[in-house]
N, C-alpha and C positions, 0 to 999 in steps of 0.2 A: 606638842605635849606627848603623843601619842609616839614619836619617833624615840624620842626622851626616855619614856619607857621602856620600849623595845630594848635601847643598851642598856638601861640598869636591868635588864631580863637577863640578858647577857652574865652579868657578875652573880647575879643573884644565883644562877644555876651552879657555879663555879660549888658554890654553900650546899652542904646536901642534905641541910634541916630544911623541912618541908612545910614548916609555920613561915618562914621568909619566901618562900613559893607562892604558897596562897595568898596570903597578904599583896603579894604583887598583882595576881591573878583580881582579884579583890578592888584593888585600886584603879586597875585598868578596867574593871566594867563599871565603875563610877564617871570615869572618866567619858567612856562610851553612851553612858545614859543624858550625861550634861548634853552632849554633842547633839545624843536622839532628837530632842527634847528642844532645840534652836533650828530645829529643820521646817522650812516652809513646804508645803504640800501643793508643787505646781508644775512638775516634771511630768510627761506623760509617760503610761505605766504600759501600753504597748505603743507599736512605732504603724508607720503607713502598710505593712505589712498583714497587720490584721482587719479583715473585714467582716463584716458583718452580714451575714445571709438571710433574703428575703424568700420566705416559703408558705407557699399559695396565698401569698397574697398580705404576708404578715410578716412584722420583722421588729427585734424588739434590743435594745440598746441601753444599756447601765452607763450612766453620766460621765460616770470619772473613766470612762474608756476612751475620751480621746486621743489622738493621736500627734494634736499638735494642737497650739495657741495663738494668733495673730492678733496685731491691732492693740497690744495689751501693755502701752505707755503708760494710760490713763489707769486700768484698772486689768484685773487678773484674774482667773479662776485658779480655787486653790480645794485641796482637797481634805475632807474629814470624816475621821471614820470614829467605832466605837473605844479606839484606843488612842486616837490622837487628835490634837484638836489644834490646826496654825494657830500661832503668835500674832498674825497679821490684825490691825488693827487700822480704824476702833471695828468694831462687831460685837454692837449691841445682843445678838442674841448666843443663848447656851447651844451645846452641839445637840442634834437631833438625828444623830448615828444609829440609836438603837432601833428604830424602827424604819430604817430605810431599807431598801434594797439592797443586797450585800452590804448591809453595815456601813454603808459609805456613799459620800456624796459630795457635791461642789457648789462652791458658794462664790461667789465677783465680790472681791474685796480689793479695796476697805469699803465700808459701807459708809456713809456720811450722812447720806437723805434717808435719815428714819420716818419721821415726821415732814407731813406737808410743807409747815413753816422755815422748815429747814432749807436751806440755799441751793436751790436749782442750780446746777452747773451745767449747759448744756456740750455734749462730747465728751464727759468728765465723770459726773457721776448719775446722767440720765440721756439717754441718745432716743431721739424715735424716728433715727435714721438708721436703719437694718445695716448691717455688716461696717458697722462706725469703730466700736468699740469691742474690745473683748471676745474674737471670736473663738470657737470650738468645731473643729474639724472631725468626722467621721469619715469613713470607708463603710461603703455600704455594696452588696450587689444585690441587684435586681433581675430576679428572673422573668417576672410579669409585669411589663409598665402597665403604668396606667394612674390615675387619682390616685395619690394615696393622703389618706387624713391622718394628721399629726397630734397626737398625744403626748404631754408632759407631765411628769409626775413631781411635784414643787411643795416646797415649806414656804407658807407666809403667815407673816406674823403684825403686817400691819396694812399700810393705805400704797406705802413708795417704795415696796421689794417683791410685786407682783405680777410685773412685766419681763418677756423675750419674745427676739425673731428669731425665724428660721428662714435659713436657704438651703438651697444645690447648687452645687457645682459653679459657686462664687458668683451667682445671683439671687437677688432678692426681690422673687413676686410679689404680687399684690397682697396673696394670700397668703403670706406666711409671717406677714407682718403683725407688731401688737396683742400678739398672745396676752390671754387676761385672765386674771385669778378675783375670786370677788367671794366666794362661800369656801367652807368648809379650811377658813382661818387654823394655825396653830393646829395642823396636823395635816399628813402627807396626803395631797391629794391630788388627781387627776383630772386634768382640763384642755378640750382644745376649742377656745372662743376666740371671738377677734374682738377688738373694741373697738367700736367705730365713733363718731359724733353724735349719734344716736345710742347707743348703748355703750355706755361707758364699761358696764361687768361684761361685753363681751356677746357676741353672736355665735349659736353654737354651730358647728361644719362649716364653717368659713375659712377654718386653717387646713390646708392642704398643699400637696407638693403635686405638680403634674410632671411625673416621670416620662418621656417619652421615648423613650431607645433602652432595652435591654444592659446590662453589663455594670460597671463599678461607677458610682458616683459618691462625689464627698456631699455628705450632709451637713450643714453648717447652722451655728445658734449662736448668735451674738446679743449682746447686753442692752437691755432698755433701762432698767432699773438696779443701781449696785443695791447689793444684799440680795439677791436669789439666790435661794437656795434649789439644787439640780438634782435630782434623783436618777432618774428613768427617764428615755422617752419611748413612742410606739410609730410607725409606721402601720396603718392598715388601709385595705382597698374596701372594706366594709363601713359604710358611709355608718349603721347601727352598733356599732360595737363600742360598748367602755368599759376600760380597763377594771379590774376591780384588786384590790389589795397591792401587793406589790408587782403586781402584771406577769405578762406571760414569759415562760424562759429564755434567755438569751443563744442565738446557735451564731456561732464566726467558723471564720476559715482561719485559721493561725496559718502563721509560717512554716513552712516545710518541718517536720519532725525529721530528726535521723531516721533515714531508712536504715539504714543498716544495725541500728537496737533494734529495730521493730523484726527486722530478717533473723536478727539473735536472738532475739527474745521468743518467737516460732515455735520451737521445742525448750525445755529445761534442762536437757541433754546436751546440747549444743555449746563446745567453744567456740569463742571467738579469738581473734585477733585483729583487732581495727586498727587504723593507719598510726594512728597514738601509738602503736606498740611498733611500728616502723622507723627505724631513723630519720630523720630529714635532711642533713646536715652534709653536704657533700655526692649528695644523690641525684641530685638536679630535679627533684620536685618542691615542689611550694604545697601550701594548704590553702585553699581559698572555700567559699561557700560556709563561712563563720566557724571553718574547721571539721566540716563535714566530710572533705573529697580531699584527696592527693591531683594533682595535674601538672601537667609544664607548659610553660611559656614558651610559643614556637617560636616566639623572635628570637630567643635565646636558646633555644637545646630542641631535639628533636625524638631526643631517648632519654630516660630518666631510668634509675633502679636504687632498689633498696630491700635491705635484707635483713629481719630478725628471727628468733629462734622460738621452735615449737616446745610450749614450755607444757605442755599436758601431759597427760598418760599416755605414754604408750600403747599404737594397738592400730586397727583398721578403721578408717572412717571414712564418710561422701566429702568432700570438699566443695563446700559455694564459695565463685570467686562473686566479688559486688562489684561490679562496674556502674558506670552510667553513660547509657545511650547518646549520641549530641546528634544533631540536624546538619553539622559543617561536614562530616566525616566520620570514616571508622577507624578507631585506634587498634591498637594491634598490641595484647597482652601476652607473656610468656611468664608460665608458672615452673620457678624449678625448685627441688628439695635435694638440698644440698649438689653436689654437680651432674644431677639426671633434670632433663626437663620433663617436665609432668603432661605439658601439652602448650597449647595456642590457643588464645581465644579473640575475637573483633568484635565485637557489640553489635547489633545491625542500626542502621542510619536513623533514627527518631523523628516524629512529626513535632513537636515540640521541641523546643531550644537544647533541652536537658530531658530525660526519662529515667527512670529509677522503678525498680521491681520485674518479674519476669524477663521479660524480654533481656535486659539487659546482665541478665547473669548465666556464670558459665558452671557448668556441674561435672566432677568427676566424682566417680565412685570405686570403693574398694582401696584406698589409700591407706597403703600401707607406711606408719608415722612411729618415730621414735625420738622422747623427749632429747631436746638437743638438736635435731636435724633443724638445718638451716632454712627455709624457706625465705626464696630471692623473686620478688614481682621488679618484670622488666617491662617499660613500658614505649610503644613509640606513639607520636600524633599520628594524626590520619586525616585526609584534605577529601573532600568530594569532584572542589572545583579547582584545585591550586592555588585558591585563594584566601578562602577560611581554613580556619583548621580546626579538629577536634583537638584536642590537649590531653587524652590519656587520663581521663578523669576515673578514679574506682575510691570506693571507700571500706574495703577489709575484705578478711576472709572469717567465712564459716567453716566449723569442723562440726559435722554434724553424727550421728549414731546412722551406720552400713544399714540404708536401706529405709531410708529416711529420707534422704538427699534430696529427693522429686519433689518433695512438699516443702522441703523449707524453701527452695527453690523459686516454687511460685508465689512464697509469701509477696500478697498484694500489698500496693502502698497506700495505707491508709493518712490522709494529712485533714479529715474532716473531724472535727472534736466537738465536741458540746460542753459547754458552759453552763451548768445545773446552777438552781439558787442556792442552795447548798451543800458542803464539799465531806460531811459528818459522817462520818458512817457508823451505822446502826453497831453498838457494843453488844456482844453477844460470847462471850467466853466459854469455852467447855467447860465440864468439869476437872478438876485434878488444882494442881497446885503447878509453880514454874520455877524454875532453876533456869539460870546463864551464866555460862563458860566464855568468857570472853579473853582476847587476848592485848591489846594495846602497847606490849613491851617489844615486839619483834618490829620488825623495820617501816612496817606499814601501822601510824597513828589514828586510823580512822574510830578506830572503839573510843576515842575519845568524845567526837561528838556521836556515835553510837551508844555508849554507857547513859551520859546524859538526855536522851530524849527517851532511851528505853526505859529510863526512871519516872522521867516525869509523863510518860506515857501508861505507864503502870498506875501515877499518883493518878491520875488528869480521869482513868477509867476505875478510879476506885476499887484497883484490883491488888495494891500493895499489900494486902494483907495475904496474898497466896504467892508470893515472892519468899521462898522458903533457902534460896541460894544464891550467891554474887560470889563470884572469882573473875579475876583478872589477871592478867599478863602469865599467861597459860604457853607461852611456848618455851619448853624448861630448856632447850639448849639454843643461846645465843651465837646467832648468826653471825660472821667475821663481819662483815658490813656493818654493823654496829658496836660501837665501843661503849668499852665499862660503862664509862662514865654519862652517855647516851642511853644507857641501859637502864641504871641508876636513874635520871632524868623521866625515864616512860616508866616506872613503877612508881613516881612521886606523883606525876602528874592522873594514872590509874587511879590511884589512893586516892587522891585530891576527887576529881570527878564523882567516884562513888561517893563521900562522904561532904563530901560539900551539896552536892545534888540532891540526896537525903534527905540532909538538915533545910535547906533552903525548900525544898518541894513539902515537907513533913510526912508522916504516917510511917516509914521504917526506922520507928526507933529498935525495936526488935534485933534488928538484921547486922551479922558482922560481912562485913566486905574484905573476904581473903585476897591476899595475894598466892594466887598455883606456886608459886616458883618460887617463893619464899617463905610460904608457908605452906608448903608444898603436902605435908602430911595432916595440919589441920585440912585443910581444902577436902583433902580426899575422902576422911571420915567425914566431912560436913554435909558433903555430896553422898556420898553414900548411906546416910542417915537418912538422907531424903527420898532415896531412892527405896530402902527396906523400911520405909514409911508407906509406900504404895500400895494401894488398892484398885480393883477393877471399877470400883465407884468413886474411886480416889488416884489417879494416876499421876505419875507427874510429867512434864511435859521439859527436855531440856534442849534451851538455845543454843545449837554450834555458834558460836560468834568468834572461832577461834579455830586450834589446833586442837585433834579428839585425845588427847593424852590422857588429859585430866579425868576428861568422862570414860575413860577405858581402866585406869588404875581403882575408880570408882565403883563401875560396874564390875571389876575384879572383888575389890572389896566388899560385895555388897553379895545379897544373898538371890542366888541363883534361880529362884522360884518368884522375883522380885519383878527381873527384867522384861514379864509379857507385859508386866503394867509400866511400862518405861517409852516414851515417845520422844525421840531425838528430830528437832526442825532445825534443817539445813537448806543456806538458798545457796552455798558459791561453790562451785568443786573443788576450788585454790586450796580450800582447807583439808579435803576428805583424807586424801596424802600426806599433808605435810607435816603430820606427825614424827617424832621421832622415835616412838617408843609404841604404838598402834597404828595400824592402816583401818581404814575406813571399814573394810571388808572383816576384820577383827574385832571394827564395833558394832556388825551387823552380827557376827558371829554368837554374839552375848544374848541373840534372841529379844533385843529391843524393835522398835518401832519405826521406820525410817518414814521422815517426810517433808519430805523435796519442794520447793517450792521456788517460784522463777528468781535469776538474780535481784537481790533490792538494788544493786548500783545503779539501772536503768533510768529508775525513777529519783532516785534517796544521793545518789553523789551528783550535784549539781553546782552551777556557777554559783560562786560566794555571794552573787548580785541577788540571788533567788533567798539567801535569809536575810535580807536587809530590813524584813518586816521583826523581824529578832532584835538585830541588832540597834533597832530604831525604836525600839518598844519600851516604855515606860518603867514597866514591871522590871526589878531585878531580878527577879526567877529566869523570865524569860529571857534576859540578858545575858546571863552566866549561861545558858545552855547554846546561845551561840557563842561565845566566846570561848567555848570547847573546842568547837568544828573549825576557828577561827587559829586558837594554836596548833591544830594538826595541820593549816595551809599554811602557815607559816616556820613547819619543820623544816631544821635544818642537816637533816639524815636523807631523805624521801625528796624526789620532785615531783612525784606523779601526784601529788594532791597540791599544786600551785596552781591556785585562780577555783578549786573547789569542794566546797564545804560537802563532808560526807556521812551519812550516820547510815550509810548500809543495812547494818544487823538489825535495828530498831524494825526494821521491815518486818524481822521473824517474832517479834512483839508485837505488831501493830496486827500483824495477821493471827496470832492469837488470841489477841484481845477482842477482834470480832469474831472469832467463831472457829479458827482454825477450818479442815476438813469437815467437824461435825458439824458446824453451825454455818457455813459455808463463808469462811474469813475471806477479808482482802488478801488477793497474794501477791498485790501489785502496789506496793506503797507509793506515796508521791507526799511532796511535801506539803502541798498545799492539803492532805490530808492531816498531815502530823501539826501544817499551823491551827486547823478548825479546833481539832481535838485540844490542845495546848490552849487558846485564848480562850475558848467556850470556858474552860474551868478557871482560867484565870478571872475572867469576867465576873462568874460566882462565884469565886474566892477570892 
């Protein structure tokens, strides 16, 4: 159906009435919702990669984080949260999402033995044979063996959905067997008893794990009774401790993060150019490390190169090359800008397989850089023993501000994250009112799924009512790269976005949504009505989400005693220049506000896999705001946004909506902030 669509998208564009747009647009997130809505909850949501860390003595693990399923002919674990509820049947009971630990938990279905009387299946739908049926795999590490007592956090609702076992490391002691629930029925509760032939409700300190060797073990919980429901569990070495409410915070080791955002992200100051902006295609490098590192394959090539162009400002800058260390060998890099080499560099040899941060990065300073100069990384392997090889592994370069270089340099790799119960953040707005300049008509669609979260992010914080501007497709001279009728196409779909978004999210009925470049002179007075509207008690606050034209023809327009009350938030330098008719330096000139804040791409342009909690969501609010982010991946102008859904600029809202500099906002968006904010008020509305 969904391909089907796609070509009458095709024709429909061809039309350049924008009622036959939307109605497509329209059609396809119903279609998307149907899809949502048939989907079983039984895929794991991290992989063996994430582990779970144990700290002094304590260690605490959210249900539906397994990593994998076995055994699960007979029966399944499936997951449900406070927006989705499996089809999987029968299951007798309603979903019990809202009061769970992240909103989410997992239940062994189908459930069949409600009731005593009902037909005992053994292997099938009751085992009290540990690791039979149904199992659930954990990663865990342990810093301090020793006893540890096992705690569950479980919904039961009758006599025959109040049993599980636990194991390690794919056995099943004595003590981990028969977990038993018997009090505090029909609400989330906390237990770790054993049932024995003597006590049916269960012995308490009788469930425990004897760890005994430091390092990574899987933790395993397999099925006594279908219909558990799984919440939480706890590991602790404190024989006295029970959990109370929803327990203690969860801490894991994720998967390596890109070092090299973490090296760009350092200063605010800072370009990059990561290997994305490198060719691949005839340079004898590959990508490997889920696309994090450039390398070559010794059996095949022994030198690799690849060369793109310094698209920044012009001027002097530190240069960090980002390699990575390996334990086979030293590779041997050569940096040149355009046909002068810049220098040499070899990584020194790693105690570890792979190393990343310090060590393994190279620094020149006083680089003198002019936009357009070529920059060529050549790379060779490097053998220890003539037998292994290093493979020339680097992941980009830094251009950082002359005299800076030393510190971005040592940027440490941090890859330890914390997993908080909650992802919310405190809403805290300054004063003043906000205006956004956005552009979505030039080559790069990302304002699309940008416009729409920045909307419903405004609605979600009850701050639509000081939304006093919306412009779009702000870059008044079209690029050769895009044609008329491309052009045409991103001011349909802008219009669409604002005003479909609007309406579907409510509260701006108010608000007209300009197009810059077509309505080029309302825009300007609109905006600059907003601006000699300002006050020092009353400021207004305006999004670069774009080219500064608009806001410079603006602040020209507008009265000059206006602009100390005038605050401009900018997170990407792509834009500060790229005007055609103001330089960035001419919008500072105006005596506004300037406030810089780190790129949102970091966090906010991510794999399309990462909004499937969107795309899967019941609500059609929330369904149209992915299906934004959803036609800018599937532009056919653009390839750098294939495979990732981006709302960048939402960042420079999201960080105003908490606090900006005064109130001390987020400056670092991420989506799993922007979904808290979105479903909390969907939930209440």
């Amino acid at each position: 159906m969904q391909n089907f669509l796609f070509k009458q998208n095709q024709e429909i564009l061809k039309s350049d009435k924008k009622a036959h747009l939307l109605l497509f647009l329209m059609l396809l997130a119903s279609c998307l919702a149907l899809s949502a809505q048939s989907q079983n909850f039984k895929t794991p949501i991290v992989n063996d990669k994430v582990i779970f860390l144990e700290q002094k003595g304590s260690l605490a693990v959210e249900a539906e984080y397994f990593y994998r399923q076995s055994n699960t002919k007979m029966r399944q674990w499936y997951m449900t949260t406070k927006d989705v509820i499996t089809n999987i049947g029968p299951d007798g009971d309603p979903s019990h999402a809202s009061r769970a630990s992240n909103s989410t938990y997992i239940e062994v279905l189908p459930d069949t033995r409600v009731k005593h009387s009902d037909e005992l299946l053994l292997g099938e739908n009751f085992s009290n044979q540990p690791g039979e049926v149904s199992v659930l795999h954990y990663k865990v590490k342990i810093t301090n063996p020793g006893r540890y007592y096992v705690w569950v956090r479980a919904f039961s609702t009758g006599s025959e959905d109040n049993g599980i076992h636990v194991g390690l490391d794919g056995k099943w002691p004595k003590h981990g067997q028969r977990m038993q629930w018997c009090k505090g029925k029909k609400q989330w509760t906390w237990e770790s008893k054993q049932r024995t032939n003597e006590q049916h409700c269960g012995v308490p300190k009788q469930i425990y794990l004897d760890i005994e060797k430091p390092g990574i073990h899987d933790v395993q919980f397999s099925m006594r009774e279908d219909g558990f429901e799984f919440d939480k569990f706890v590991l602790t070495k404190d024989s006295t401790y029970i959990p109370m409410g929803e327990g203690p915070k969860v801490s894991t080791l994720w998967p390596l993060r890109s070092y090299f955002k973490q090296i760009g992200a350092s200063n605010i100051e800072n370009k990059t150019l990561p290997i994305d902006d490198f060719p691949l295609q005839d340079t004898r490098f590959y990508k490997h490390a889920r696309g994090n590192w450039l390398g070559i394959n010794p059996n095949k090539h022994k030198e690799a190169k690849s060369t793109t162009s310094f698209t920044f400002k012009s001027g002097i800058y530190d240069l960090i090359f980002v390699a990575v260390s390996e334990n086979d060998g030293q590779s041997e890099f050569k940096i040149w800008i355009n046909n002068k080499i810049l220098g040499t560099y070899s990584p020194p040899l790693s105690k570890d397989v792979f190393q990343e941060g310090e060590i393994s990065n190279a620094l020149w300073e006083n680089v003198s850089l002019k936009r357009g100069d070529k920059i060529t990384v050549v790379a060779k392997v490097g053998s220890a023993d003539g037998k292994e090889w290093a493979r020339g592994r680097w992941s980009g370069i830094v251009f950082a501000p002359v005299g800076t270089g030393k510190n971005v340099k040592t940027t440490p790799f941090v890859s330890q994250l914390r997993v908080n119960k909650s992802t919310t953040p405190v809403l805290s707005p300054p004063p003043g009112r906000i205006a956004v300049v956005a552009d979505g008509n030039s080559p790069d669609p990302d304002d699309l799924g940008g416009t729409a979260v920045s909307l419903a992010l405004l609605r979600a914080a009850g701050l639509e009512k000081r939304l006093v501007h919306y412009s779009h497709s702000c870059d008044l001279v079209r690029v050769k790269r895009i044609s008329e009728r491309a052009e045409r196409e991103r001011h349909a779909l802008m219009q669409s976005v604002c005003d479909v978004t609007a309406r579907r999210w409510g509260g701006f009925g108010g608000l007209t949504f300009y197009d810059a470049k077509w309505q080029r002179q309302e825009t300007i007075k609109d905006l600059a009505k907003a601006i000699n509207e300002s006050t020092r008690l009353d400021p207004l606050w305006i999004i670069e989400a774009g080219e500064p034209d608009i806001i410079g023809f603006a602040l020209e327009a507008s009265c000059k005693e206006k602009h100390k009350y005038v605050k401009v938030i900018t997170h990407h330098p792509a834009n500060d220049d790229a005007g055609d008719f103001y330089t960035w330096q001419q919008i500072l000139d105006f005596g506004i506000e300037e406030i810089r804040i780190p790129d949102q791409n970091i966090k906010l342009k991510v794999n399309l896999s990462q909004w499937d909690w969107a795309k899967n969501h019941s609500d059609p609010r929330v369904q149209w705001v992915w299906l934004q982010g959803k036609i800018a991946e599937v532009d056919d102008v653009v390839k750098f946004q294939k495979g990732k859904w981006d709302c960048s600029d939402a960042g420079m809202v999201l960080y105003w909506i908490t606090g900006a500099h005064i109130n001390n906002g987020l400056e670092q968006g991420s989506v799993e902030v922007v979904k808290s904010l979105l479903l909390n008020y969907i939930h209440n509305n």
